[in-house]
C-alpha positions in Angstrom: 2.0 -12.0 -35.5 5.2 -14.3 -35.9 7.7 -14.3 -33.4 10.1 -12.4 -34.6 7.3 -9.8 -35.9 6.2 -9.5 -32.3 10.4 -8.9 -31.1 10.4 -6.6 -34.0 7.4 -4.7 -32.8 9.2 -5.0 -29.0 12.3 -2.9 -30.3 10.2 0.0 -32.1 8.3 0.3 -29.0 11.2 1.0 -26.8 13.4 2.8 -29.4 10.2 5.2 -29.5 10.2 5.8 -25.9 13.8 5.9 -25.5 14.1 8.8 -28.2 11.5 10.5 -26.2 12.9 10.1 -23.5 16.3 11.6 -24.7 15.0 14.6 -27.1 12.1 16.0 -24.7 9.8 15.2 -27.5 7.1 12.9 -26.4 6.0 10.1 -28.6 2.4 8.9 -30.1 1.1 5.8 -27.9 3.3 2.9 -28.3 0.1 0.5 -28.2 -0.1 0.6 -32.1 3.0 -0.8 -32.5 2.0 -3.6 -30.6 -0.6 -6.7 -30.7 -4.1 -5.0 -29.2 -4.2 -5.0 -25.6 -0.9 -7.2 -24.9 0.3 -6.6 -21.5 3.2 -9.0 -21.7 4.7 -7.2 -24.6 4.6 -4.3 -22.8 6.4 -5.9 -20.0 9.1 -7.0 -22.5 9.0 -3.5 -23.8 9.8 -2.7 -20.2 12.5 -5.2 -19.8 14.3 -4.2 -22.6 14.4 -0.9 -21.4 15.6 -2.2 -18.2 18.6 -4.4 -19.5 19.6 -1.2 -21.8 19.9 0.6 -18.8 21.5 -1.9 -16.7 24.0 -2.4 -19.3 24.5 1.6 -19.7 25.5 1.4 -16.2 22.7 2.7 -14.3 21.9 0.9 -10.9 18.4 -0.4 -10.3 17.3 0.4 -6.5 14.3 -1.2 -6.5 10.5 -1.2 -8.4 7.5 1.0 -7.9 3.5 -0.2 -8.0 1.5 1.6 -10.3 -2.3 1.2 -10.8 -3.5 0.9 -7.3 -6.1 2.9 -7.0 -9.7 1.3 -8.7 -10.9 4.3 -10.5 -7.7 4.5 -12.0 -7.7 0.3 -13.3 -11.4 1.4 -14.2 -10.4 4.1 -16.7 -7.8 1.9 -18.2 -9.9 -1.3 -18.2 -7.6 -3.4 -15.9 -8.3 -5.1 -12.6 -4.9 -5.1 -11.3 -1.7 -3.3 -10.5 1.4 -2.8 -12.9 5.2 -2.4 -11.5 8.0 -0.6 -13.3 12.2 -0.4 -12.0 13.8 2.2 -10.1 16.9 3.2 -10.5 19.7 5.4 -8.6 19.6 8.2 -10.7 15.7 8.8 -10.1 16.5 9.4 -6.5 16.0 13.2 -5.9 17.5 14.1 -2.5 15.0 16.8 -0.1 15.9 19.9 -0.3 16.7 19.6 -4.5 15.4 21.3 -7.1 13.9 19.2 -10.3 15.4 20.8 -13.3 13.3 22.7 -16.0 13.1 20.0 -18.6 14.1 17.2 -16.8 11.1 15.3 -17.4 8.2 16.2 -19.9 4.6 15.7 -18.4 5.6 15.4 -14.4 2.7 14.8 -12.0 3.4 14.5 -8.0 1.7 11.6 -5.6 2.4 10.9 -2.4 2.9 7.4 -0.9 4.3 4.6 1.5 7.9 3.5 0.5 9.2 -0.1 1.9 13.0 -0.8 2.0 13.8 -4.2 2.4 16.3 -5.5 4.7 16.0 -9.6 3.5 15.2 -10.9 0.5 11.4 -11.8 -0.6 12.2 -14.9 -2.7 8.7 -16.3 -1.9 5.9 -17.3 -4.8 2.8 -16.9 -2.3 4.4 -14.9 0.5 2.6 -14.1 3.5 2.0 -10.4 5.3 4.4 -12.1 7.9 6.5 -12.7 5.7 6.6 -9.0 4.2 6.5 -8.0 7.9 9.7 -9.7 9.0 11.8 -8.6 5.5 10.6 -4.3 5.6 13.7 -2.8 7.3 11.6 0.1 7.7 8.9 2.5 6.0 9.3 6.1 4.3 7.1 9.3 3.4 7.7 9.0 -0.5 6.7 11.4 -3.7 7.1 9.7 -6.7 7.1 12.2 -9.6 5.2 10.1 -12.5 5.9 11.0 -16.5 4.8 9.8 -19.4 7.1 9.3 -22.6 3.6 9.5 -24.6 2.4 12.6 -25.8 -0.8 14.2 -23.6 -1.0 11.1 -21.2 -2.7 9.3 -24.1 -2.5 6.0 -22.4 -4.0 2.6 -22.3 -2.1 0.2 -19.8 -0.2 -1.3 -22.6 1.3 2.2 -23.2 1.7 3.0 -19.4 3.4 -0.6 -18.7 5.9 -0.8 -21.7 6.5 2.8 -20.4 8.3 1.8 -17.5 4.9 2.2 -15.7 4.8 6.4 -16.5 7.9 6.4 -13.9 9.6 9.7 -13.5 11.8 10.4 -10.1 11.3 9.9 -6.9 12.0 11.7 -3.4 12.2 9.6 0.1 11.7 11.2 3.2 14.6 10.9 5.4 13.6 9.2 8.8 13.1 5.8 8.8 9.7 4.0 10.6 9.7 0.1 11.5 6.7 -1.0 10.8 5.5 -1.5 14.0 5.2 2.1 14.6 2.5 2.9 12.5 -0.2 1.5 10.7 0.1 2.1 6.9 -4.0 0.9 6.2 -5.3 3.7 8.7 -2.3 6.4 7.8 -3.8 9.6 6.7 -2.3 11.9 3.6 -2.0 15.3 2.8 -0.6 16.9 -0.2 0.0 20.3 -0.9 1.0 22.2 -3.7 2.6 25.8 -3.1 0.6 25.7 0.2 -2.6 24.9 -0.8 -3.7 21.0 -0.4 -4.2 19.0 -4.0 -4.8 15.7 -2.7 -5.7 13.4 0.2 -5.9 10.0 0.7 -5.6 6.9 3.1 -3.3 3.9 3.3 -6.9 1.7 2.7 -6.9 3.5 -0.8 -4.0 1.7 -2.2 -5.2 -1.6 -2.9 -7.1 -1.9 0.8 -3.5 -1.6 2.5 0.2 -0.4 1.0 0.8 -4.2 2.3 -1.4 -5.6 0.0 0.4 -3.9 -2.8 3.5 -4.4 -2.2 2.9 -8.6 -1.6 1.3 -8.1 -5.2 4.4 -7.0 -6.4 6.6 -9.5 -4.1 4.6 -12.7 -5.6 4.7 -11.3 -9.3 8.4 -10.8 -9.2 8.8 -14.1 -7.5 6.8 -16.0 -10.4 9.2 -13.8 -13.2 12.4 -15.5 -11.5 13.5 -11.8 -10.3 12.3 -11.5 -6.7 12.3 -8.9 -4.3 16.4 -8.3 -2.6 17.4 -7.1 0.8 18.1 -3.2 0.2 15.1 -2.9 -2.6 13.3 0.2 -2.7 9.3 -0.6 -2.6 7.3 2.6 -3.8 3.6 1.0 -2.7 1.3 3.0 -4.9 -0.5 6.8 -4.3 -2.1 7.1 -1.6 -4.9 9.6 -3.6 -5.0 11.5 -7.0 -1.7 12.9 -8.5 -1.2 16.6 -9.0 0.4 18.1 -12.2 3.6 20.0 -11.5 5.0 23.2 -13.2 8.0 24.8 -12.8 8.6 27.1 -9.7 6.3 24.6 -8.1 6.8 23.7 -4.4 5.2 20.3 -3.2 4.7 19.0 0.3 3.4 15.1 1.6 2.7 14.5 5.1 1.6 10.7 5.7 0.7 10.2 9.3 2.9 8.0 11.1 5.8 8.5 8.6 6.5 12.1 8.6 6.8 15.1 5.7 8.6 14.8 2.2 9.1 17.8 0.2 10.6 18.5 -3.6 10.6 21.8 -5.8 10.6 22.1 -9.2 13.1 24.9 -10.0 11.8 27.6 -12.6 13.3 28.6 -15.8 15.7 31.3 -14.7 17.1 28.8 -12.1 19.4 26.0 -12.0 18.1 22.4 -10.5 20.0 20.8 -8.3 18.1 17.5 -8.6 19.0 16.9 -12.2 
């Protein structure tokens, strides 16, 4: 494929995704519009996506990690994480109500959320390192979504998809780190009462440390490190949950509290759209 076949093939992919994204409709896999199994068009599928936004006027908060958990890179063939942006707008505030229809195919995990209070401009940093620039840790849901119609995805589809990234709720009292150890830190999530998933901080990658240094040297190497104020969603702590309207989810991480959103039914109005 020529170069400009390849930027060619870039554009349909995110048009496709944007125009799902805007109608409701979700689109076929964007994986055969690009070369077979290239990740780093996906990513420029993804960066596209991100300077359209950017220029739009939307403010990117920060990144989440995707792909964390090995049975999850097993069934897509992968042996490492992805990352997609965060933005302002994704922020859902406790105690708001997802809109019907605000997103097409959402699905609920709970995990460990870093916010950075120094920059991570480091190519090999060190858990020190990490340590020292984590203002603090949160109780996080991050409501996943996929632009591609039945989750039909490889990781070339999921990454050029903004890594399946939906919304995202952060619990609301901050935890230095030395208050609680995120490897040992014990999960619950419950759906309308009734517990869906549970998980460990060890399940994400052996530690939501590990993750997010993943993430801190990858951005490094792209020339767009890690800044002071970043969100840092780490990766699910166990397996996601599909959400329905009139559903009411709950996260308790140990250590780091309870997060909670809703997802308002059809004869209500949400407050988080």
């Amino acid at each position: 494929m020529s170069a400009h076949d390849a930027a060619d093939a870039v554009t349909k992919a995110a048009e496709a995704l944007d125009a799902a994204a805007r109608t409701g409709l979700a689109c076929p896999p964007v994986r055969s519009l690009l070369p077979e199994g290239d990740v780093e068009a996906a990513y420029a599928v993804q960066r596209l996506h991100v300077e359209r936004a950017v220029a739009a006027g939307r403010r990117l908060v920060g990144r989440k990690i995707g792909l964390t958990s090995p049975a999850v890179q097993a069934q897509l063939g992968v042996e490492q994480p992805d990352f997609g942006a965060l933005f302002a707008d994704m922020a859902v505030p406790e105690g708001a109500r997802v809109a019907p229809g605000r997103l097409l195919q959402p699905k609920v995990e709970a995990e460990v959320a870093l916010v950075l209070g120094a920059d991570l401009p480091h190519r090999a940093p060190t858990v020190a390192d990490l340590l020292l620039s984590t203002a603090f840790a949160l109780p996080a849901l991050e409501i996943v979504d996929s632009r591609i119609a039945d989750w039909d995805i490889t990781i070339v589809d999921t990454v050029a998809d903004n890594a399946s990234s939906g919304l995202f709720v952060l619990g609301g009292t901050p935890v230095p780190l030395d208050r609680v150890d995120v490897r040992a830190a014990r999960m619950t999530l419950m759906r309308n009462g009734e517990t869906v998933s549970r998980g460990v901080g060890a399940d994400c990658l052996g530690s939501p440390l590990t993750a997010a240094l993943w993430l801190a040297a990858t951005l490094a190497r792209l020339g767009d490190p890690l800044r002071a104020g970043d969100i840092v969603l780490t990766g699910a702590l166990g397996p996601m949950a599909v959400a329905a309207e009139g559903d009411e989810f709950s996260a308790h991480i140990e250590g780091l509290g309870t997060v909670g959103v809703a997802f308002a039914g059809s004869a209500e109005e949400g407050t988080g759209a």
